[in-house]
DOROSE-52801 format. One record per residue (C-alpha): residue in three letters; x, y, z. Coordinates in steps of 0.05 Angstrom, whole numbers, padded with zeros to 5 digits, always signed. Each point is the difference from the previous one (the first is absolute). Layout:
ALAXYZ;...
This chain:
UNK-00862+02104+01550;UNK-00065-00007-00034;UNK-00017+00052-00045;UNK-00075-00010+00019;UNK+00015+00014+00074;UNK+00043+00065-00012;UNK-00057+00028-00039;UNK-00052-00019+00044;UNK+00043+00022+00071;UNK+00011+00062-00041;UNK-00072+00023-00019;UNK-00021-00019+00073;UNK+00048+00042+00040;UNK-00025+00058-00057;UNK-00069-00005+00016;UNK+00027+00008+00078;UNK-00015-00063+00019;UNK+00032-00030+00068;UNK+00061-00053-00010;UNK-00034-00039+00057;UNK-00067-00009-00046;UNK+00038-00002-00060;UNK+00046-00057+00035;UNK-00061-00036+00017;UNK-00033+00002-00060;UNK+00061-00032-00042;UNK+00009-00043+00055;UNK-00073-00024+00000;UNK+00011-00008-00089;UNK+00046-00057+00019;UNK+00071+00045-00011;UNK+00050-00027+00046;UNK+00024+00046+00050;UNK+00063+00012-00007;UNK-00018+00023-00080;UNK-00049+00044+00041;UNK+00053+00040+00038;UNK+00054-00007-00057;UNK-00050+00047-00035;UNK-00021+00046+00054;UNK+00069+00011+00007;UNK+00015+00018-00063;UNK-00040+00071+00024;UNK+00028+00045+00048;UNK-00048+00005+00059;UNK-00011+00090+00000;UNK-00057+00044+00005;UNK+00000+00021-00070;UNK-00061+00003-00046;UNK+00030-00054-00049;UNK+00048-00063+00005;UNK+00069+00012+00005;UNK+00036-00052-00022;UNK+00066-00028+00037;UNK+00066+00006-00025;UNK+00026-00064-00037;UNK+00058-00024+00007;UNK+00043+00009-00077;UNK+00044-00057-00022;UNK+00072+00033-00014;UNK+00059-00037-00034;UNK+00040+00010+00074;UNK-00049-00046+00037;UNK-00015-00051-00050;UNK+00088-00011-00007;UNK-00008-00001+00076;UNK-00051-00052-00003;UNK+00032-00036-00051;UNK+00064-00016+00041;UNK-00038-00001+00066;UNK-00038-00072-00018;UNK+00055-00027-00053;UNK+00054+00004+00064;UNK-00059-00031+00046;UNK+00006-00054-00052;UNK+00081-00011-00010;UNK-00009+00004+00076;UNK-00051-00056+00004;UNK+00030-00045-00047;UNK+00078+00013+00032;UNK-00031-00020+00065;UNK-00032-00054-00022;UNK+00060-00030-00041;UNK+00049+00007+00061;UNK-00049-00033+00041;UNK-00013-00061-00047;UNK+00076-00012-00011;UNK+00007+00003+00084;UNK-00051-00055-00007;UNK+00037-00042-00048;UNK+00058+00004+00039;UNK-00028-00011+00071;UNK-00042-00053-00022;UNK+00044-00040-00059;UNK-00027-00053-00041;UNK+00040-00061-00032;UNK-00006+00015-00057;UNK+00031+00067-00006;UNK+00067+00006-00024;UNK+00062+00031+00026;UNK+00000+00059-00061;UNK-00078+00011+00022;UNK+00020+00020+00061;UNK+00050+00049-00031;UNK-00052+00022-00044;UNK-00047+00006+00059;UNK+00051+00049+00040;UNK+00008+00051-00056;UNK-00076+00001+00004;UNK+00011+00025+00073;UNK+00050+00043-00029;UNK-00035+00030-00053;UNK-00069+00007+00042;UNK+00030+00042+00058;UNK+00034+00037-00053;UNK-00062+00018-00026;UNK-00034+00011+00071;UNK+00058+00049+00018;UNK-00011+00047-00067;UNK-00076-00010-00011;UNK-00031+00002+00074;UNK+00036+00071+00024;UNK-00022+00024-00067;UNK-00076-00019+00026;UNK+00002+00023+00068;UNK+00029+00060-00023;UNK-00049+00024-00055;UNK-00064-00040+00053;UNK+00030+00056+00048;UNK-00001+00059-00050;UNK-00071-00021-00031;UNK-00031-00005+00064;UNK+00018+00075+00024;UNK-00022+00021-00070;UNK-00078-00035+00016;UNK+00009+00028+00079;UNK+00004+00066-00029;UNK-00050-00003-00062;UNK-00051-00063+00029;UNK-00032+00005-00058;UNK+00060-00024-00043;UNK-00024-00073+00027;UNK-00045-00001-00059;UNK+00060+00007-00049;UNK-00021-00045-00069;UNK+00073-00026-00007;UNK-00001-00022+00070;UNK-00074-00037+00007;UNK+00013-00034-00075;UNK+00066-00024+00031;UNK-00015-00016+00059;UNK-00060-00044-00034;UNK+00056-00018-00043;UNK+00037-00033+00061;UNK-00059-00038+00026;UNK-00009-00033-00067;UNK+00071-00015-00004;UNK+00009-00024+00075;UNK-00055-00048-00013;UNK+00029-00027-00067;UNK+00061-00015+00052;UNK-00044-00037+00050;UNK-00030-00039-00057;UNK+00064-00015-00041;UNK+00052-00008+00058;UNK-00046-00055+00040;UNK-00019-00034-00070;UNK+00080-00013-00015;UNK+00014-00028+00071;UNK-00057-00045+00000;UNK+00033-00018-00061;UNK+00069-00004+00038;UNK-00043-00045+00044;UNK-00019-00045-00055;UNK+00067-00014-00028;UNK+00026-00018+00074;UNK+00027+00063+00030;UNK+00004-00004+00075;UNK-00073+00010+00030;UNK+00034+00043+00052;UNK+00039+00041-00045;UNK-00069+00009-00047;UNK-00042+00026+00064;UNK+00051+00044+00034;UNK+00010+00035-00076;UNK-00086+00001-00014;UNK+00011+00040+00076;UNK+00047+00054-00024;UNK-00046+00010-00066;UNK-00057+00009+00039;UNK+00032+00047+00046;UNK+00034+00044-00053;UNK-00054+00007-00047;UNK-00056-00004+00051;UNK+00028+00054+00047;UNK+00005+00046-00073;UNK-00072-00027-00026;UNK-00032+00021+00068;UNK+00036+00058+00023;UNK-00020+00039-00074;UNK-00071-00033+00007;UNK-00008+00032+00072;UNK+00028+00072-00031;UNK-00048-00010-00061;UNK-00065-00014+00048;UNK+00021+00057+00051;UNK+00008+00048-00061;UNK-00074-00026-00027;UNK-00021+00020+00079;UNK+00032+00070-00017;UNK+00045-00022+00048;UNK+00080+00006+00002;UNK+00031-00054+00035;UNK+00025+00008+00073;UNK+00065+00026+00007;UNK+00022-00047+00048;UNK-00022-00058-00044;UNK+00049+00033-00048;UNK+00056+00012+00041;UNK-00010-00078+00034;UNK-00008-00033-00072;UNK+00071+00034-00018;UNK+00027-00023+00064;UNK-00008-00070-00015;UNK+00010+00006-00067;UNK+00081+00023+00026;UNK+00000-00053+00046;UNK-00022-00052-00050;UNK+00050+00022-00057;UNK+00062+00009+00050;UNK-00021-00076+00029;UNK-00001-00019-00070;UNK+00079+00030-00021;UNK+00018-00021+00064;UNK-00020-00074-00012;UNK+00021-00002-00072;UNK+00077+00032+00020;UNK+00002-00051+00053;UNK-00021-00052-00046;UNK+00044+00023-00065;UNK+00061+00025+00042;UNK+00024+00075+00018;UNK+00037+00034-00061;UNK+00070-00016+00034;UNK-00020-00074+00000;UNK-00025+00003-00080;UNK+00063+00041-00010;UNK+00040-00061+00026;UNK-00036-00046-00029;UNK-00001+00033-00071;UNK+00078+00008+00008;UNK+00002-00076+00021;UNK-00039-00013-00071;UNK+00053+00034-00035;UNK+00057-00042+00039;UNK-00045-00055-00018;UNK+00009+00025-00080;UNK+00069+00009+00003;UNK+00023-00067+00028;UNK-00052-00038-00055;UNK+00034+00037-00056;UNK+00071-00018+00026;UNK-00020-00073+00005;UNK-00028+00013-00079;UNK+00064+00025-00010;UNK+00035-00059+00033;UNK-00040-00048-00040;UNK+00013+00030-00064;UNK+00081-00005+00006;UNK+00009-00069+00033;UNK-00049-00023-00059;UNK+00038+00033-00052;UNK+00057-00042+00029;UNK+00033+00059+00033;UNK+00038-00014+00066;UNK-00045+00030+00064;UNK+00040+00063+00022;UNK+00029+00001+00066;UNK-00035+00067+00013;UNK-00057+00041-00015;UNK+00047+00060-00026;UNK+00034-00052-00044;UNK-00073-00009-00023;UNK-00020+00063-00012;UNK+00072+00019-00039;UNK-00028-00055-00053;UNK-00023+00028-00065;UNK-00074-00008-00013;UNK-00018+00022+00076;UNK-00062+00056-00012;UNK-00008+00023+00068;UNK+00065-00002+00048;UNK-00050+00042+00062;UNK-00023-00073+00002;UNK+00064-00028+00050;UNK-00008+00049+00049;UNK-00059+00008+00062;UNK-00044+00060-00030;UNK+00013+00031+00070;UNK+00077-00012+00025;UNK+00016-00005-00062;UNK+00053-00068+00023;UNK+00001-00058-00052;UNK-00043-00048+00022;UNK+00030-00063+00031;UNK+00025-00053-00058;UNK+00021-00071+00014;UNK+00019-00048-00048;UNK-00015-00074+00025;UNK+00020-00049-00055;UNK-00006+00009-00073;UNK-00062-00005-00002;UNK-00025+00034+00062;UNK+00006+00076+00032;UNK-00030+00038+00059;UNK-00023+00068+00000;UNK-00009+00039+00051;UNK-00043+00071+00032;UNK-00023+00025+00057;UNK-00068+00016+00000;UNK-00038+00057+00043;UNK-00066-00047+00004;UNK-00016-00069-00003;UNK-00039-00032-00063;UNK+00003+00053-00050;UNK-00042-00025-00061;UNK+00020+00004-00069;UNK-00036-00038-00051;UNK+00020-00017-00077;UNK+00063-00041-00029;UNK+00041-00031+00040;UNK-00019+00042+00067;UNK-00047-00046+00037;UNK+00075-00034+00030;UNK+00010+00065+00038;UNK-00068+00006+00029;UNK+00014-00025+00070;UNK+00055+00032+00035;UNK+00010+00025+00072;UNK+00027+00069+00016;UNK+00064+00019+00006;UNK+00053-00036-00037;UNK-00023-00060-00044;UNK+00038-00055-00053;UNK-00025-00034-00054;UNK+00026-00062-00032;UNK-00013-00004-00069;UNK+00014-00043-00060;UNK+00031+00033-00060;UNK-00021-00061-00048;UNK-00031+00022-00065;UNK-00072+00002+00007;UNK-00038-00067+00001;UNK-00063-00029-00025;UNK-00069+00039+00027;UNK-00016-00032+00063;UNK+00062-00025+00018;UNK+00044+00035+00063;UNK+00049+00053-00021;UNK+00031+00022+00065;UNK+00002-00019+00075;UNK+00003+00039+00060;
C-alpha cells in the first residue's frame, strides 16, 4: 500500500474527518478505489478520539511451510494430469511414425502420472481443506504475504505454461505431428493452466474488493477439480492397464528374458561344436551355465517346453498370461509377438550371421 495514502488516511481520520469525504476526496485525486478502501480498512471503524489501527495479519514459519506445499502439490498435480492426459492422446490417436518401444515408453508415462496424482492431489485437498478453516476462522489471514507472493507466483508460472506448452506443439505441428493430436493436446493446456491462471486471478481481484471468495464457488471449483483428476486416472488405468494386467505383463517380459538367454545359451554350444542337449536340465547341468532360474516359468516354476528339430533347429516353448509382451534389446525383438496362453518358437541355433542378415525364424 502506498505509503503516501496511509499517512494521508491517517492524519484525516485524526482531524475527525468523515471516511465518506475522505473517500471522495482520494477518489476525486485520481486513487483507484479499491486502494481507497484497502486503506480505510487498514483503520478500525470506533468512536475513539484517534485511529486505531487494525490488526495485521503476522507471517509465521507454520503458514508459509503450509503455503509452500499447498501450490508446489497444485503444480505436481497439474503437470501429472496433464502428462496422463497427453500420453491417452498418443495412444488414442497414434501416428505412423511412432514406434512400438514409444508406446511402452508412453504407458509408464500413464503409470508414473497417476502415481503422482494419487500421492500429490490428496496431499492438496487435504492441506486446501485445513487452510481454508484456518482463513474461515481468522478472515483476515487472506492477506498472508507467503500466500499473495505465491499465489502471484502461480499466475506467472501458469502463464509461462500457456506460453511454452502451445509454442512446442505448434512446433509438433511443424515437424508433422497429427493436426488432431496437436489441437486436442493445445485443449488440455488451455484447460489445465487456464482453469489455475483464472481461478487465482478471480481470488486475487475478490481479495483487492476486500472480498473472500464465495464459499460455494470454493466447494464447486473442488468438485470438479475431483471429478476431473478421477476422469483423468480413470482414463490413463484404462489406457496403461490395471496393476494385475502390468503384473502379467511384466512377468511375461521376464518369460520373454529367460527364453532369449536360453536361445544365447543354445547358440553358444552348437557353435562351439557341442552336440544340442536333448533337454533343458541337460543344459543347465553344463559347466559355464550362470543362471540355472533361467529353465523354469518364474511362476510354476515347470521347465519351459524344449524341442529339438534338426541340428540346427529347436523350439522353445511358454505360456504366457498376456498377449504381445514387449521386450526390446539383443536378440528379443523375435519374441515380441506372441498370443496368450501357450506359445512355440522355432529358432535357429546357427552362429550369429552378418548384420542384416536373418538369424532365426518363427
Amino acid at each position: 500500500m502506498n505509503a503516501d495514502l496511509q499517512r494521508f488516511v491517517r492524519e484525516a481520520l485524526e482531524r475527525g474527518l468523515a471516511r465518506p469525504a475522505i473517500r471522495e476526496r482520494l477518489l476525486a485525486a485520481g486513487w483507484r478505489a479499491e486502494e481507497v478502501e484497502a486503506a480505510l480498512a487498514a483503520w478500525v471503524e470506533v468512536d475513539f478520539p484517534v485511529p486505531v489501527p487494525r490488526r495485521r495479519p503476522q507471517l509465521s514459519a507454520r503458514e508459509t511451510f503450509l503455503y509452500l506445499v499447498l501450490f508446489a502439490t497444485l503444480y505436481l498435480t497439474a503437470f501429472d494430469v496433464g502428462a496422463v492426459l497427453f500420453s491417452c492422446l498418443d495412444r488414442w490417436l497414434p501416428d505412423a511414425v511412432a514406434r512400438d518401444y514409444g508406446r511402452d515408453a508412453v504407458v509408464e508415462g500413464i503409470r508414473g502420472g497417476i502415481a503422482g496424482l494419487l500421492i500429490a492431489f490428496p496431499i492438496f485437498l487435504g492441506i486446501s481443506t485445513f487452510v481454508g478453516r484456518l482463513v474461515a476462522r481468522d478472515p483476515e489471514k487472506r492477506g498472508s504475504a507467503a500466500r499473495r507472493w505465491l499465489t502471484y507466483l502461480t499466475l506467472f508460472v501458469a502463464a509461462l505454461v500457456i506460453i511454452g506448452d502451445l509454442s512446442f506443439l505448434v512446433q509438433r505441428l511443424l515437424s508433422g505431428e497429427l493436426p488432431l493430436r496437436v489441437l486436442t493436446k493445445v485443449l488440455v493446456v488451455l484447460a489445465i493452466a487456464g482453469t489455475i491462471f483464472g481461478h487465482y486471478l478471480a481470488d486475487l481481484r475478490g481479495e483487492e474488493r476486500e472480498g473472500a471468495a464465495p464459499p460455494r464457488r470454493a466447494t464447486r471449483l473442488a468438485g470438479v477439480a475431483i471429478v476431473a483428476v478421477a476422469a483423468t486416472i480413470v482414463a490413463g488405468l484404462w489406457v496403461a492397464g490395471s496393476p494385475f494386467h502390468a503384473r502379467q505383463r511384466a512377468l511375461d517380459a521376464e518369460r520373454v528374458d529367460d527364453l532369449t538367454r536360453i536361445w544365447a545359451e543354445l547358440k553358444e554350444e552348437r557353435g562351439g561344436g557341442a552336440p544340442l542337449p536333448a533337454s533343458l536340465p541337460e543344459l543347465a547341468a553344463r559347466p559355464g551355465i550362470a543362471d540355472p532360474r533361467i529353465f523354469a516359468d518364474p511362476v510354476t516354476k515347470e521347465p519351459y517346453g524344449y524341442r529339438v528339430v534338426d541340428s540346427v533347429t529347436v523350439e522353445l516353448c511358454a505360456t504366457f498370461a498376456t498377449a504381445d509382451s514387449v521386450r526390446t534389446g539383443g536378440d528379443a525383438p523375435v519374441f515380441w509377438r506372441h498370443p496368450r496362453g501357450r506359445h512355440c518358437f522355432r529358432l535357429s541355433v546357427l552362429p550369429p550371421r552378418p548384420p542384416g542378415s536373418a538369424v532365426a525364424r518363427k
